[in-house]
LOKE-747994 format. One record per residue (C-alpha): residue in three letters; x, y, z. Coordinates in steps of 0.05 Angstrom, whole numbers, plus 32768, in hexadecimal, padded with zeros to 4 digits. Layout:
BEGIN
ALAXYZ;...
//
This chain:
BEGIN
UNK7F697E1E825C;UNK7FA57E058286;UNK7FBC7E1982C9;UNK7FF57E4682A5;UNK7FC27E62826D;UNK7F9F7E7582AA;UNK7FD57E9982CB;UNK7FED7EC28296;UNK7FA27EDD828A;UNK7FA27EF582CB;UNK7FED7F0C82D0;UNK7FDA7F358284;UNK7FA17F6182B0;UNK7FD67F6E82E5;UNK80047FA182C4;UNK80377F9C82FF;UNK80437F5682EF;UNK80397F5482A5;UNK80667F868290;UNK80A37F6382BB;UNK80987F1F82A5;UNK808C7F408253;UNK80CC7F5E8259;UNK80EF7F218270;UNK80CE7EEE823E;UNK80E97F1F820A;UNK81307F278220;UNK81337ED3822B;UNK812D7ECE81E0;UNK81537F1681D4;UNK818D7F0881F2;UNK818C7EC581DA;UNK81D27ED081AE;UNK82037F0881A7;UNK81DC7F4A8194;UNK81F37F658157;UNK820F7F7E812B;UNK822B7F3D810B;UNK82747F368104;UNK82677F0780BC;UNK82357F1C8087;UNK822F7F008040;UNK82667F3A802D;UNK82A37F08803D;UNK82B47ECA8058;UNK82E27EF18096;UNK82CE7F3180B2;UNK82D47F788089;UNK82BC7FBC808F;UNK828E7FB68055;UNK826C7F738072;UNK825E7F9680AB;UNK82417FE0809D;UNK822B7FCC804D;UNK81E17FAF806D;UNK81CE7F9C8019;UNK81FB7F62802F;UNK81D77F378054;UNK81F57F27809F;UNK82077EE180BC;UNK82017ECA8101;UNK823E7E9780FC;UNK82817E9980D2;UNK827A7E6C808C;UNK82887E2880A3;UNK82BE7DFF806E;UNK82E77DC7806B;UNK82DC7D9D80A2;UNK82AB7DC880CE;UNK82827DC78095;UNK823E7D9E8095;UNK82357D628065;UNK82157D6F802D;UNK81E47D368020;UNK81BD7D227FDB;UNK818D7D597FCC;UNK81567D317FB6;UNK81617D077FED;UNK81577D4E8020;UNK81217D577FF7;UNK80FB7D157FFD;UNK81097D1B8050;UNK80D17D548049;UNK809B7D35801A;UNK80577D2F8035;UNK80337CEF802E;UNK7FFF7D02805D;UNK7FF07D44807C;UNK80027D5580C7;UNK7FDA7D9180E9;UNK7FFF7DB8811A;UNK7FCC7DB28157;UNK7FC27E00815C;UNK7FD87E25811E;UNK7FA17E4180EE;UNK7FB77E4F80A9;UNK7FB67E9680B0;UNK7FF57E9680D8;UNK801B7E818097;UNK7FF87EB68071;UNK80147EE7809E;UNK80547ED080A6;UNK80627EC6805F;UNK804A7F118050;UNK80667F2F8093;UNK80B97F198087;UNK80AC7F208039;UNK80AE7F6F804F;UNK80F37F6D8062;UNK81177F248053;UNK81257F3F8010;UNK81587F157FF7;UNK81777F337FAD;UNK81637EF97F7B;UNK81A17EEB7F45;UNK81A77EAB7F1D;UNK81BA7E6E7F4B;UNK81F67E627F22;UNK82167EA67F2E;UNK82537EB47F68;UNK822C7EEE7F82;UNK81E37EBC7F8D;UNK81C77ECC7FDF;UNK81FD7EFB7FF2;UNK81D47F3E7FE7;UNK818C7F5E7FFD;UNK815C7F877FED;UNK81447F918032;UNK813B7FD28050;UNK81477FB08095;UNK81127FD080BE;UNK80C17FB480C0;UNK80AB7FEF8097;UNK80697FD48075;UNK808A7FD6802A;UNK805C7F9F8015;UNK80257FE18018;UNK805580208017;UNK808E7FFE7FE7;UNK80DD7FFE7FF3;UNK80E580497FE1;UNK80BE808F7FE0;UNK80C2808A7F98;UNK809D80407F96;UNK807080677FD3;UNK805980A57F9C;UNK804A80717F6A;UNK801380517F99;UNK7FF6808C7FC5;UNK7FAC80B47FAB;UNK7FD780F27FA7;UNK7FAB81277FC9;UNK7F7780F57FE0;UNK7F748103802E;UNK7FBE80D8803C;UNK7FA080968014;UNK7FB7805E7FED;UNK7F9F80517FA7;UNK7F6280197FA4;UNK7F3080097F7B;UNK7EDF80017F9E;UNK7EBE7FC37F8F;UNK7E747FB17F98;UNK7E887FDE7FDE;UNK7ECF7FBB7FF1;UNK7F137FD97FE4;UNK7F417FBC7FC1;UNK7F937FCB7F9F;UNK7F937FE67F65;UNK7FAA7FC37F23;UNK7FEF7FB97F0D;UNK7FEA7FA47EC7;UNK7FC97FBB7E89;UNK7FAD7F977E51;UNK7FBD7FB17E0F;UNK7FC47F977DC8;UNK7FFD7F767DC7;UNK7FF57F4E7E17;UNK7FF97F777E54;UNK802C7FAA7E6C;UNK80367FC37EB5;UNK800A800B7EBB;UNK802880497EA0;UNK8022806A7EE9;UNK804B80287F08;UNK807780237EC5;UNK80C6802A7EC3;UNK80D380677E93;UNK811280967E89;UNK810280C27EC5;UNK80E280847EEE;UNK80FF80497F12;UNK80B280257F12;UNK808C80057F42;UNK80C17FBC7F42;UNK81047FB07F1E;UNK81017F947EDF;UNK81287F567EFF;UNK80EB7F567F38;UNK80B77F5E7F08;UNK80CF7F237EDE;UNK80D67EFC7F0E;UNK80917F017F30;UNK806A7F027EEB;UNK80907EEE7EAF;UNK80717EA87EAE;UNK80247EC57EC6;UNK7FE37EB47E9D;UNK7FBE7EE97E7D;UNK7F847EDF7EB1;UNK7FAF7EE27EEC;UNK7FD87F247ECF;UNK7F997F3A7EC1;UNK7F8C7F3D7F15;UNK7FD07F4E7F2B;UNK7FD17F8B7F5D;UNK7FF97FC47F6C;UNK80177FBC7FA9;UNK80587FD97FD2;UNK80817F8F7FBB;UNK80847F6D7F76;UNK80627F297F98;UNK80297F517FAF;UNK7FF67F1F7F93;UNK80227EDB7F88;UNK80057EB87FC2;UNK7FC67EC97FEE;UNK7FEF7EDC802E;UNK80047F108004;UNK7FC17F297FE7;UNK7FA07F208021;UNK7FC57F47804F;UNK7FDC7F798023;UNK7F877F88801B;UNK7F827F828061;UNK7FB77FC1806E;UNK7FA97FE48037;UNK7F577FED8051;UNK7F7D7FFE808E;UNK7FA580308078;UNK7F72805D8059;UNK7F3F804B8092;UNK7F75807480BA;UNK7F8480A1808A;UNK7F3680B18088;UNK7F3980BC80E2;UNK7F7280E580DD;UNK7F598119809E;UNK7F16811D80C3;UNK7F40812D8105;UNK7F6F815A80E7;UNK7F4B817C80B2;UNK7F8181B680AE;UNK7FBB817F809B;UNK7FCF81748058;UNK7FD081338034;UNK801781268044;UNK800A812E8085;UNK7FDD81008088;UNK800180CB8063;UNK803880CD808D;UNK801280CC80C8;UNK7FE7809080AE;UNK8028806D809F;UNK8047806E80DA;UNK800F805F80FE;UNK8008801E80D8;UNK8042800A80DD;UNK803C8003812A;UNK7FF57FDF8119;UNK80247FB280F8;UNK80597FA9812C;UNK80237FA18164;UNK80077F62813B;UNK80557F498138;UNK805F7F528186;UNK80247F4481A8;UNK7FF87F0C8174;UNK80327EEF813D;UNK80707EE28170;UNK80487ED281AC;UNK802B7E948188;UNK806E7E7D816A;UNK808D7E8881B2;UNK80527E6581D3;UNK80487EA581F5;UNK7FFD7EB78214;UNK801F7EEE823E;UNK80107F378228;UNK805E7F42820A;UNK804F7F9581FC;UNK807E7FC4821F;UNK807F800B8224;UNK80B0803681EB;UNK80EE80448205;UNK80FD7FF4822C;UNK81197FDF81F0;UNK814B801681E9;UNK8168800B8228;UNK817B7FBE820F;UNK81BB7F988204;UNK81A17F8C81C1;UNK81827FC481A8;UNK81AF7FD08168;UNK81AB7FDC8120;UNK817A7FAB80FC;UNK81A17F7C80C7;UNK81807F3E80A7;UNK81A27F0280AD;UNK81A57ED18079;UNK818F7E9B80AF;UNK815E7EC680BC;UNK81407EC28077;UNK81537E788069;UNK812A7E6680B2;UNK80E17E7D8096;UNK80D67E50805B;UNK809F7E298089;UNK80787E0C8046;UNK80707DD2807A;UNK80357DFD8094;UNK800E7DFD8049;UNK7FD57DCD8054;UNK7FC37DA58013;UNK7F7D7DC78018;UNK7F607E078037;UNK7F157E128040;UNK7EEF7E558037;UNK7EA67E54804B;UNK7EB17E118053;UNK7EBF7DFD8016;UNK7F067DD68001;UNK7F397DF37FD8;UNK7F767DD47FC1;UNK7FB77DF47FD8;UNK7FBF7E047F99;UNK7F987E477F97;UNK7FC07E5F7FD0;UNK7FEA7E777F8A;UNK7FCC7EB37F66;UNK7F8B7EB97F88;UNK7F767F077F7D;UNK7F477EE67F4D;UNK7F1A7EBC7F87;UNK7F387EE47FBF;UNK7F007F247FA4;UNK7EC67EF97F90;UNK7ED17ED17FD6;UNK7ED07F118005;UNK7F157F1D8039;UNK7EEE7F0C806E;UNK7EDA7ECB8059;UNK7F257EBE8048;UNK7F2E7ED1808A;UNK7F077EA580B2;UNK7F1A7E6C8083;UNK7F657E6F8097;UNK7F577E7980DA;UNK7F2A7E3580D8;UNK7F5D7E1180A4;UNK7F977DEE80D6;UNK7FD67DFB80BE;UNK800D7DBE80A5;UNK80427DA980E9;UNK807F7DC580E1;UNK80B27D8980D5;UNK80CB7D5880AE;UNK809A7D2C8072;UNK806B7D648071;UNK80757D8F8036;UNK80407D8E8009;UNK804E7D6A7FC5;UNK803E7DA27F99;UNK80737DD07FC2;UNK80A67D9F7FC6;UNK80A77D887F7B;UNK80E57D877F5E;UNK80E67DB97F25;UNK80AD7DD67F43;UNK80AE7DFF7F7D;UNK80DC7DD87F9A;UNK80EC7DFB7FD6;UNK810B7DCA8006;UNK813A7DB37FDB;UNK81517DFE7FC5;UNK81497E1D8013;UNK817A7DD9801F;UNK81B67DF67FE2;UNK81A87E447FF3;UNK81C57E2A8039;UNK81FB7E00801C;UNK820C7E487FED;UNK82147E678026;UNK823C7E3E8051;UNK82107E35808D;UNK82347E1480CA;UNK820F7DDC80ED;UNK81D17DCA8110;UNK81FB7DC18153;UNK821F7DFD8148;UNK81E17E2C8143;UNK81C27E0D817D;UNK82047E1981A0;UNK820B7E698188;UNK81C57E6E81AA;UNK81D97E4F81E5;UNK81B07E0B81E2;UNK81D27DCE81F1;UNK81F17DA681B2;UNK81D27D61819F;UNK81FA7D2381A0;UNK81C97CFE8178;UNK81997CFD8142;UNK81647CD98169;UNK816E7D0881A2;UNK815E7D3C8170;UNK81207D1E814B;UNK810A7CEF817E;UNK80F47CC4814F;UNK81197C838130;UNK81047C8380E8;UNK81197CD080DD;UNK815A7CC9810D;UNK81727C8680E4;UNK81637CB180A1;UNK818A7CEC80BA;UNK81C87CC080CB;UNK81CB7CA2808C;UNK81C87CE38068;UNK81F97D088093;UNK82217CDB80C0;UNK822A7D028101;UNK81FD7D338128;UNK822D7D61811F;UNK822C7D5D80D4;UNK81E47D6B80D6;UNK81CF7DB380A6;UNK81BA7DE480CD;UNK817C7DE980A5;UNK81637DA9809A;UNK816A7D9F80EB;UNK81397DE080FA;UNK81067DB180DE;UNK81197D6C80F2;UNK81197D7E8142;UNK80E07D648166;UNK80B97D988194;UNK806F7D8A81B0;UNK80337DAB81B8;UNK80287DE281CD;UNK806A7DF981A0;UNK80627E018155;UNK80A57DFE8149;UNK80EF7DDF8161;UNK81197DF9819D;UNK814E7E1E816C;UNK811C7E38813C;UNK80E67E508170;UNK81257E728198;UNK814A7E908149;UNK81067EAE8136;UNK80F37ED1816E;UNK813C7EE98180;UNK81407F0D8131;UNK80FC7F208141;UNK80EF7F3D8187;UNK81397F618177;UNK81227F7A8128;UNK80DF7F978141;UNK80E97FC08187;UNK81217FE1815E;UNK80EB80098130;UNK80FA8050813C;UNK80A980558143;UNK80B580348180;UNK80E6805A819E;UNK80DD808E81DE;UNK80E280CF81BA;UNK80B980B38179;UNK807F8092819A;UNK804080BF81A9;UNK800A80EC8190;UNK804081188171;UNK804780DB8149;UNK800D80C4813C;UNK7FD780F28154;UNK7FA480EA817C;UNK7F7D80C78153;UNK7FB280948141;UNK7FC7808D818B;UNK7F8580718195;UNK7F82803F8157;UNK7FCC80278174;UNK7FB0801581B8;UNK7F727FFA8197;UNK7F9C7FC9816B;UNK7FBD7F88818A;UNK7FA57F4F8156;UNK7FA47F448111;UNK7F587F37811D;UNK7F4C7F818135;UNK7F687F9580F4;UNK7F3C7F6380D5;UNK7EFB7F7880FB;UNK7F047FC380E7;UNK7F0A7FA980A1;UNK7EDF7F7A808B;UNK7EA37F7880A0;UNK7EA97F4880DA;UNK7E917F61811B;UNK7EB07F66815F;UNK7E8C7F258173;UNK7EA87F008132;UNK7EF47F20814B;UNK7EFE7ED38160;UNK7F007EC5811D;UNK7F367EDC80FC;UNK7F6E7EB58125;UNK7FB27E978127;UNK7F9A7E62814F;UNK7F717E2C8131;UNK7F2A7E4A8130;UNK7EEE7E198142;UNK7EB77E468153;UNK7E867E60810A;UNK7E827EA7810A;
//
């Protein structure tokens, strides 16, 4: 531990210091651009009343850029090839698990409306509810919410017991003729179901009979696609009724909506103290203590209405941090089964999972390291179609985003990489700095360790995310307290700062094994 690692664990058991310097890290990257809302959205190319109150339009943090502000728009298999992995790069202190949680975390509310490509309307609308509300568990509506709560069951979730661990329930059915979605999830005359049919396609339309055969019921149609999903849907849902189960016992004269509601909101803030105080601090390269008591935020420059950005949901397509294997009980497994795993994930136990992430480094963040099965054209594919969903929607340059957040513009490529091979590449392909996508530069700026990440895309994640979460209403003065939450969920909040506490109370693992289940690259056997 360094002389500043040092400092800040002392300064974090000093609440007269810690709570002056938390507020202050947050407002550096909180105030780092204009608050909103957003003058542009997805609505228009200019500004209009509907772009700016009609939030199923997705906001924009700078005007369309055309003509000649426009970015160049180089080969895509040649963008593509500048990401292709020959050999894999560990980040120095990034365990798998944080991918599984990030993946699963902005799934809840980066819910871009998926159209054909070819279509005029492609990326302009969203299916976001714009707050972190936990859908992946409670679903986008009340009416997905009915659908997957043990009516009259003490304010639980519906699971299924087996051999003594909870688990989702089933989605699918198997009947004569292949298998349908459940009657109680189904989409009938009186009953939107569970997913759209255009969701529901989507996810599972090209799905093997053994994998369908797994598929779970959870609050979003990708509930078991990849095992960030699975796992930490498990994870919450064991939490949910573990709460639910404190608060009937404490409140035996409340009904079961009572409870539920109580449950859920205390969740939700289980959620959002993992997002404040374990997920951001390790993007941010933050060790400081960053909670603050309800009420700071309010009193803010930027405390405003939450709207997604499509930046914002262009920005988190890290598949850079997908190793080409992953161990559980240290065994190898190909990245492979990070795809439909329900099947393994029950026979291997969540808490092996666990530990396995958390021991499994994570891929650098950067250029050439995109595994070849994500990166395969007519596959995946994703770094070539994150690089056109930018180009769809206009995005303005590299330089000009660093600019809106008030970083200093680049005047070359090798200032920007700091490194001759990838500079020389990036020239060729777009000519000037100033040509350079906005997108393909989040990944091609150098940063060292400590960081995990580049100077613009460290600074755009935590702005959107310090300013998305301390807006929950949860977390506001007159919400937050036992009237709330009760008693009982008062004292699960304060108990709750990790993903690993959630994990410990869940699993099996012990307080002593809470080292775990980590962000951080994990060493240490349980």
């Amino acid at each position: 531990m360094g002389f500043k690692d040092m400092l800040t664990a002392v300064i974090n058991h000093i609440e007269p210091l810690r709570l002056p310097a938390a507020k202050k890290a947050i407002s550096f990257f909180a105030e780092a651009c204009p608050p909103r809302p957003m003058a542009y959205s997805m609505f228009s190319e200019y500004v209009s009343w509907p772009g700016l109150v009609e939030r199923r339009y997705s906001g924009r943090h700078l005007p369309p850029a055309t003509g000649e502000n426009a970015p160049a728009k180089p080969d895509l298999d040649a963008i593509a090839d500048l990401f292709e992995r020959d050999e894999f790069v560990p980040c120095h202190d990034t365990s798998l698990l944080f991918p599984l949680f990030a993946q699963w975390f902005v799934d809840g509310f980066l819910r871009t409306k998926w159209e054909d490509p070819t279509k005029e309307r492609f990326f302009r609308e969203n299916e976001s509810n714009q707050e972190i509300d936990l859908n992946q568990l409670y679903g986008s509506s009340e009416v997905q919410t009915h659908m997957l709560r043990d009516m009259g069951n003490g304010g639980r979730l519906k699971s299924r017991m087996i051999d003594g661990e909870e688990w989702p329930p089933l989605l699918f059915e198997e009947r004569a003729d292949g298998f349908h979605v459940r009657a109680e999830y189904a989409r009938t005359d009186t009953s939107p179901g569970l997913y759209t049919d255009n969701n529901l396609r989507r996810i599972y339309e090209k799905w093997p009979d053994a994998d369908l055969r797994e598929a779970w019921a959870t609050g979003l149609e990708f509930g078991s696609a990849t095992l960030g999903q699975s796992l930490m849907n498990v994870l919450f849902l064991r939490e949910h009724n573990r709460v639910a189960g404190l608060i009937s016992e404490a409140h035996p004269d409340w009904d079961d909506e009572h409870v539920f509601q109580t449950t859920r909101c205390v969740v939700t803030v289980l959620l959002l103290n993992v997002v404040m105080q374990d997920y951001i601090p390790h993007i941010a390269r933050q060790r400081l203590d960053l909670g603050v008591p309800p009420g700071w935020a309010e009193e803010q420059p930027w405390y405003r209405t939450n709207r997604m950005a499509v930046e914002f949901a262009l920005l988190y397509r890290w598949h850079d941090l997908i190793p080409d294997e992953f161990f559980v009980r240290g065994e190898a497994r190909s990245a492979v089964e990070l795809v439909k795993p329900n099947k393994w994930l029950m026979k291997e136990k969540l808490r092996h999972v666990l530990v396995g992430a958390s021991r499994t480094p994570a891929g650098r963040i950067g250029l050439r390291n995109t595994a070849k099965f994500l990166n395969m054209k007519g596959g995946a594919d994703v770094k070539r179609l994150s690089t056109d969903m930018g180009r769809c929607c206009h995005l303005a340059s590299f330089n000009d985003y660093r600019e809106h957040y008030g970083l200093k513009r680049y005047k070359s490529f090798l200032e920007l990489t700091k490194n001759k091979e990838d500079a020389a590449e990036l020239e060729r392909l777009y000519g000037h700095i100033d040509k350079l996508e906005w997108w393909v530069g989040l990944f091609a700026e150098y940063y060292e360790a400590p960081d995990m990440m580049g100077e613009l895309l460290r600074m755009m994640v935590a702005n959107d995310a310090f300013t998305q979460a301390l807006t929950n209403p949860l977390l506001s003065k007159a919400v937050f307290g036992p009237h709330t939450f009760s008693e009982v969920g008062m004292k699960v909040i304060k108990e709750t700062k990790t993903l690993a506490d959630i994990a410990v109370r869940n699993t099996g693992l012990t307080k002593k094994q809470k080292h775990c289940v980590s962000m951080h690259v994990q060493t240490r056997g349980e």
